[in-house]
C-alpha positions as CSV (number, residue, x, y, z in Angstrom):
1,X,96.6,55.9,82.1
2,X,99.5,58.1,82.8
3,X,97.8,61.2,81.1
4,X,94.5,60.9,82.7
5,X,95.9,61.1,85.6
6,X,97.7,64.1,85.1
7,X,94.8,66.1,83.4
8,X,92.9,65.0,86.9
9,X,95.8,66.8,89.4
10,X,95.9,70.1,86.7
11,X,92.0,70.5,87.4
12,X,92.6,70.2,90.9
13,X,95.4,72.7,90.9
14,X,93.6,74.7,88.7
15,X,90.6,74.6,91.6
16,X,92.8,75.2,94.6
17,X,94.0,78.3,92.4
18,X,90.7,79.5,92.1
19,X,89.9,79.2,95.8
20,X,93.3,80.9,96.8
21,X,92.4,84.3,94.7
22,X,90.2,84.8,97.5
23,X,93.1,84.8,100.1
24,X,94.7,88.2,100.8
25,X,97.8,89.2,102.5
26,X,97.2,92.0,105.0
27,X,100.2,94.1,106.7
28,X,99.3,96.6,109.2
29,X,101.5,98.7,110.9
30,X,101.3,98.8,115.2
31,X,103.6,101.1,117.2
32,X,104.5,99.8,120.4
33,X,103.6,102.1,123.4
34,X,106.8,101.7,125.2
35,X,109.1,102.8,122.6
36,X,107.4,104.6,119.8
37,X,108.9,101.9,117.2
38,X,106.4,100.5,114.5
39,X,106.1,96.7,114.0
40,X,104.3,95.3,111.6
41,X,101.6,92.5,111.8
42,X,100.8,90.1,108.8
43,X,98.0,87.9,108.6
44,X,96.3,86.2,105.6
45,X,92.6,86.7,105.7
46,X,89.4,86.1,103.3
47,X,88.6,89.3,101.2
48,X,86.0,89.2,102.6
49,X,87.2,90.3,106.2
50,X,89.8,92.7,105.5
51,X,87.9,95.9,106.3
52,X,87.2,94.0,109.5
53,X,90.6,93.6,110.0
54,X,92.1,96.8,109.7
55,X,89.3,98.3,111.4
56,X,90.6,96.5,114.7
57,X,87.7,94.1,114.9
């Protein structure tokens, strides 16, 4: 029994791998107003949004 159940939690790893490829990690620079200085904002978003994102929307 031991093996099935380990073949089980590899396909479900191997489906929460799938669904993270469509994940991306987005870093946009900001510069603050009062003193010139860039920060920088990260944010995890669907690739499906990420034009969206850095577009300011």
């Amino acid at each position: 029994m031991a093996k099935a159940a380990s073949k089980n939690a590899k396909v479900k790893d191997a489906k929460a791998a799938a669904e993270a490829k469509n994940w991306t990690k987005v870093i946009r620079a900001v510069r603050s107003s009062k003193s010139g200085a860039y920060t920088f904002k990260e944010v995890i978003v669907h690739k499906d949004k990420v034009k969206d994102f850095l577009a300011g929307k």
